[in-house]
C-alpha positions as CSV (number, residue, x, y, z in Angstrom):
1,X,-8.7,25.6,-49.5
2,X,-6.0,22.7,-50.1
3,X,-4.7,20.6,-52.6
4,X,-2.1,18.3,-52.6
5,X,-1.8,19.3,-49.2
6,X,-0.4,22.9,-50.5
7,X,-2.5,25.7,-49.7
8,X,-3.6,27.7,-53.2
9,X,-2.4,31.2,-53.2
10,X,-4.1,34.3,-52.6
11,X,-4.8,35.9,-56.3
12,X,-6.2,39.0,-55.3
13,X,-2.6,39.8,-53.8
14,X,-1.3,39.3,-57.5
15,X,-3.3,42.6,-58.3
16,X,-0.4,44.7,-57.1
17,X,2.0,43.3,-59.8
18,X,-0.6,45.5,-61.9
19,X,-0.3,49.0,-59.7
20,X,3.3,48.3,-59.7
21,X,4.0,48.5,-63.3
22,X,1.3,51.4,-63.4
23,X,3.5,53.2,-60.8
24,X,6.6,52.7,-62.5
25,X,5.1,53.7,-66.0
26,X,3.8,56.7,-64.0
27,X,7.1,57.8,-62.5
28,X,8.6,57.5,-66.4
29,X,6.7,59.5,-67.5
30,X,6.5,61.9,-64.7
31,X,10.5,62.4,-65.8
32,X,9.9,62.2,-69.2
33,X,7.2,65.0,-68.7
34,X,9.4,66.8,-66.2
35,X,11.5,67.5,-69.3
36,X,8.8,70.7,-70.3
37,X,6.2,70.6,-67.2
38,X,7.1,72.1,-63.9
39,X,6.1,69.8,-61.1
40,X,3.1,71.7,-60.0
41,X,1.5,71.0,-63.7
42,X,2.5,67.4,-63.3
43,X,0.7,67.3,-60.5
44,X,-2.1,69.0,-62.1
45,X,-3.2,66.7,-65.2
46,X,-2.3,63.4,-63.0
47,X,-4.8,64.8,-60.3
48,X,-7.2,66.3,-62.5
49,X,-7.9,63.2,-64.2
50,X,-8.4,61.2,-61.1
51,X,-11.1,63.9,-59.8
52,X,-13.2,63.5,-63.2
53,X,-12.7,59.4,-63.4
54,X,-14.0,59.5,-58.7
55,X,-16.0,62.5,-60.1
56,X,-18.2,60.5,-62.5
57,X,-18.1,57.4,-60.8
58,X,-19.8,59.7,-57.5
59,X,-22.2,61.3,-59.9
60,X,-23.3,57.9,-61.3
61,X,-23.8,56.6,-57.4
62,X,-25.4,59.7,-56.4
63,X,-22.8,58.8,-53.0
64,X,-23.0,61.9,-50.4
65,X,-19.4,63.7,-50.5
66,X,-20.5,65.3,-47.0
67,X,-18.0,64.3,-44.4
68,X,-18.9,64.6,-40.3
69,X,-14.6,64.9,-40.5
70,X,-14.0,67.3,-43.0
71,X,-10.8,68.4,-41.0
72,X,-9.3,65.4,-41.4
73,X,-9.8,65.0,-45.1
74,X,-8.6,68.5,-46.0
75,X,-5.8,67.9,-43.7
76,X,-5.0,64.3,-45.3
77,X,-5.5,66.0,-48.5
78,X,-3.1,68.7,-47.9
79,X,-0.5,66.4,-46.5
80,X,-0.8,64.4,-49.7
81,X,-0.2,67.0,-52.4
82,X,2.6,68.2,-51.0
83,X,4.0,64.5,-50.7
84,X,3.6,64.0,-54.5
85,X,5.1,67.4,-55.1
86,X,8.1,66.5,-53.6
87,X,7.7,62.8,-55.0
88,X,7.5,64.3,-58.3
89,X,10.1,66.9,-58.1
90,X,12.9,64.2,-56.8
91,X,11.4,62.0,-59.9
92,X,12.4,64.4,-62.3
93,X,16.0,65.7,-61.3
94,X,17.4,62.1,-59.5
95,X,17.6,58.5,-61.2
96,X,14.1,56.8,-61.5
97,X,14.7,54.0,-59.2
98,X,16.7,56.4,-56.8
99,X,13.4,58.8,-56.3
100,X,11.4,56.1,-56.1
101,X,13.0,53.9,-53.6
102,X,13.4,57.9,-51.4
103,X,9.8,57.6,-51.5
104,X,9.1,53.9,-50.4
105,X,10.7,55.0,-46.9
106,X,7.4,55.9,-46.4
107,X,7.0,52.2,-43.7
108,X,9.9,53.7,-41.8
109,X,8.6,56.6,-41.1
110,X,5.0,55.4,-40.4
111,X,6.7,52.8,-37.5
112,X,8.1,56.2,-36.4
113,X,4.7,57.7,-36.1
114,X,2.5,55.2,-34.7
115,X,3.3,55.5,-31.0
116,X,2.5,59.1,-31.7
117,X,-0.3,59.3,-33.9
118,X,-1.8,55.9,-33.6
119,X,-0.6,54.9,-30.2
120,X,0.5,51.8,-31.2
121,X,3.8,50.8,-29.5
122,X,6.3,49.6,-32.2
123,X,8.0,46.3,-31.0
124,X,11.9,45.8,-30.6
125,X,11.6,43.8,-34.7
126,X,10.5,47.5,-36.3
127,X,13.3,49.3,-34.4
128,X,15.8,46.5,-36.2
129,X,14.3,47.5,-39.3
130,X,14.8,51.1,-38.7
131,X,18.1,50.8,-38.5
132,X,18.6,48.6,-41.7
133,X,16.3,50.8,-43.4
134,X,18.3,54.5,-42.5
135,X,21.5,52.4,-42.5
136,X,20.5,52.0,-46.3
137,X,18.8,55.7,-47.1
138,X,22.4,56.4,-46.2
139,X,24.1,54.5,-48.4
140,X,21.8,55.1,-51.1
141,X,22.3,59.6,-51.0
142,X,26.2,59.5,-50.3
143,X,27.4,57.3,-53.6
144,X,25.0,58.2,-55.7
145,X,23.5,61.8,-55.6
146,X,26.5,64.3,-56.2
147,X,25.9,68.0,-54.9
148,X,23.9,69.3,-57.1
149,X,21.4,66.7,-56.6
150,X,21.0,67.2,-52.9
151,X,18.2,69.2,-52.8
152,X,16.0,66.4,-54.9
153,X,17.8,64.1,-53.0
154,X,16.4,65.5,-49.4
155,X,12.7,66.1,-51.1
156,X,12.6,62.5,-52.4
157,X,12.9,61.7,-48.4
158,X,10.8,64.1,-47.7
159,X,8.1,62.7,-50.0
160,X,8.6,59.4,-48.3
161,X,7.7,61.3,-44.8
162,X,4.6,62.7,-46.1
163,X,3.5,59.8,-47.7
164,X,3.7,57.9,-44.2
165,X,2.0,60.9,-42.3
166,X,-0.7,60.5,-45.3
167,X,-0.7,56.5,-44.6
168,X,-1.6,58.0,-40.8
169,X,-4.6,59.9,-42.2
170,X,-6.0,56.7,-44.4
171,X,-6.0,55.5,-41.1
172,X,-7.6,57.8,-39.0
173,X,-10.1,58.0,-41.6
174,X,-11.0,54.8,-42.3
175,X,-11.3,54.4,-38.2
176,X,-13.7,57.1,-38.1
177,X,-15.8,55.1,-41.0
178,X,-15.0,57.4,-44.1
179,X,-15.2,55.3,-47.3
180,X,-12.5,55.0,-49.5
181,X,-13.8,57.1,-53.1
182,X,-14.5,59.9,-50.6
183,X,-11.3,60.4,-49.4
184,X,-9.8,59.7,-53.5
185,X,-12.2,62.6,-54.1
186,X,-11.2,65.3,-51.5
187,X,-7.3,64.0,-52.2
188,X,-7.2,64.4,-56.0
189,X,-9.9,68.0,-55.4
190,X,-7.6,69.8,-53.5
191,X,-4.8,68.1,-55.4
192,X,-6.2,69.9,-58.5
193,X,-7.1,73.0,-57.0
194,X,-3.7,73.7,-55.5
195,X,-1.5,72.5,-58.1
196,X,-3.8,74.6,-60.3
197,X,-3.1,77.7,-58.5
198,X,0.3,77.4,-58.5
199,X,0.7,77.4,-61.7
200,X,-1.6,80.6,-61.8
201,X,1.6,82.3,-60.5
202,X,4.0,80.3,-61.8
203,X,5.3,79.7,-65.3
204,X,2.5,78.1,-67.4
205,X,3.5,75.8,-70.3
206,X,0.9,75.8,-73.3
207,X,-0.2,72.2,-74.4
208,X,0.9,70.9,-77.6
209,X,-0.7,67.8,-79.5
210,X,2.6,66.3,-78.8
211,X,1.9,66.2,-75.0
212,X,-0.9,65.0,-74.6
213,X,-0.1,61.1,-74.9
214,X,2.5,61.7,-71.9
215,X,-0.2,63.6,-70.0
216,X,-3.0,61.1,-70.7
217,X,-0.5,58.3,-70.1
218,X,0.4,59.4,-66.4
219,X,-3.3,60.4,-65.7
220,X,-4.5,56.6,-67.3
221,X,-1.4,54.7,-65.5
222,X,-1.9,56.3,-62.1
223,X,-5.3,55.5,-61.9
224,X,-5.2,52.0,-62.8
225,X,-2.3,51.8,-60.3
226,X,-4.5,53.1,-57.7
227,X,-8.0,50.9,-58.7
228,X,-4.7,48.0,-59.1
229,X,-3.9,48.7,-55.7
230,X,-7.3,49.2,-53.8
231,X,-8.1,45.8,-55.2
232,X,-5.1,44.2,-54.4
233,X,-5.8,45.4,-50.5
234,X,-9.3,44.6,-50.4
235,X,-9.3,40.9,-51.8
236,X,-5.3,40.3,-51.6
237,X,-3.4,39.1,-48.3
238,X,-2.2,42.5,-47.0
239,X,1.4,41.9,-46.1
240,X,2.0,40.0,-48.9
241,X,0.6,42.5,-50.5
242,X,2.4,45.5,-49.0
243,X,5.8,43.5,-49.7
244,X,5.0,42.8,-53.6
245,X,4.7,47.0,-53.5
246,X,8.8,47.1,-53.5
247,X,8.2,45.4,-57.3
248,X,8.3,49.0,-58.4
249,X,11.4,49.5,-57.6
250,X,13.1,46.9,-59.6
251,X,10.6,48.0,-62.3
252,X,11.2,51.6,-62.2
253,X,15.5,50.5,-62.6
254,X,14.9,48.6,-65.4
255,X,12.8,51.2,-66.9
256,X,15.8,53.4,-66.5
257,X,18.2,51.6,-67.4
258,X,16.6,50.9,-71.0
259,X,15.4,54.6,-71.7
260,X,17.9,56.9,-70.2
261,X,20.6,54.2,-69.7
262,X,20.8,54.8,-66.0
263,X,23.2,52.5,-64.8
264,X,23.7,52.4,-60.4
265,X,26.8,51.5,-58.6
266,X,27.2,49.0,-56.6
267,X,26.7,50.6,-53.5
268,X,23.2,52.1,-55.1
269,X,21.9,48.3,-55.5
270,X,23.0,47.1,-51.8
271,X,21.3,50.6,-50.3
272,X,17.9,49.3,-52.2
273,X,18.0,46.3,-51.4
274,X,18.6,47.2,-47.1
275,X,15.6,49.4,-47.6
276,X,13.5,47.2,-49.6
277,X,14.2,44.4,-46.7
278,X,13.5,47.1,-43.9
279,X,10.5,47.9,-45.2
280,X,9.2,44.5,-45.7
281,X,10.6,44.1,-41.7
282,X,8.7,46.8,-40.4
283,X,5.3,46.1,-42.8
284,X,5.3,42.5,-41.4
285,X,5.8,43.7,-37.8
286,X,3.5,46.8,-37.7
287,X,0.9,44.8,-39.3
């Protein structure tokens, strides 16, 4: 549809504007959180509450959780939780927007893994954006994680691989005609059920009144990122809409910048922006 001889934009794509801020909000308070909960019980209460939102929403259906590729979504699954363990865990010991933008390599890594996994052949575009995009993880680790941060600093990358091997699976899934809620459910089941039992043997923090706004809060803003985002796919533009993702990353800086006065150098800005632009490269040439 035209007007003025302009073509009207896609509003559905505007959607993830919406699971952009509900990411960001999520990661804040994943740090803010991180200050009493291990990552394991963050894990916990943001999957827990996930399961009983899909939970319900299968009950009230009556929609069949048997899957003729169970493999696949315990594997998926798997590959998930320990993504946003390690997502979490760089969240809570590295700057917001420096976790964050760790874990938004995932479209690197994905280009990486197609030829294997998907056997698509990358073309000569996404290697240019491989090399902006490790050109700027580069940048981004030496100036602005010291020593001690390391560790988080390797996990947050780590979390970007997973998530990208997880991206694989939603793939692989939806090829072999699994809906969507079913893979939500076995993804935020086994995230439950694992980050549950890790805290069995770990140390358990006892809830407080006091927690339970931060807890409710990540549960509440990373499900209506997710629902933000699924819509924003299914009646948005999808590289348009995969590009607006990167929102969350200016988002998450200015979130912390104004609550724990995290301030990046110079370097840290140029690094975000390389990867921002490499991943936009490789979204609009894989797509």
């Amino acid at each position: 549809m035209k007007k003025s001889g302009y073509a009207l934009p896609n509003l559905g794509s505007l959607w993830m504007l919406v699971a952009a801020l509900g990411f960001a909000i999520m990661g804040a308070l994943v740090k803010l959180g991180a200050q009493k909960f291990s990552s394991a019980e963050l894990v916990f209460y943001r999957s827990l509450f996930g399961l009983v939102f899909i939970g319900l929403f299968i009950f009230y259906k009556k929609l069949p959780l048997a899957s003729p590729v169970m493999y696949k979504q315990m594997s998926r699954a798997g590959v998930g939780f320990t993504a946003l363990i390690l997502f979490f865990y760089a969240i809570a010991h590295l700057p917001l927007a420096t976790a964050i933008t760790l874990n938004y390599t995932s479209p690197l890594f994905l280009a990486i893994f197609m030829p294997f996994f998907l056997h698509e052949k990358p073309k000569k575009t996404l290697l240019i954006a491989l090399a902006i995009g490790f050109v700027g993880v580069s940048l981004l680790l030496k100036p602005t994680i010291n020593q001690s941060q390391w560790l988080a600093g390797f996990l947050g990358l780590l979390s970007g691989i997973g998530a990208a091997l997880a991206y694989v699976h939603v793939k692989q899934l939806g090829q072999a005609n699994e809906p969507d809620w079913r893979t939500v459910f076995y993804f935020t089941l086994v995230s439950s059920v694992c980050a549950g039992a890790w805290m069995l043997f770990d140390h358990f923090h006892a809830l407080v009144w006091l927690d339970l706004p931060i807890l409710i809060g990540l549960g509440v803003s990373a499900t209506i990122a997710q629902l933000a985002l699924t819509r924003a796919y299914r009646t948005g533009d999808t590289l348009v809409v995969a590009s607006l993702a990167y929102v969350t990353i200016l988002l998450a800086s200015i979130i912390g910048v104004i609550w724990w006065q995290e301030h990046l150098s110079l370097d840290a800005w140029i690094a975000i922006g390389l990867i921002i632009l490499s991943g936009i490269i490789s979204i609009r040439t894989t797509r």
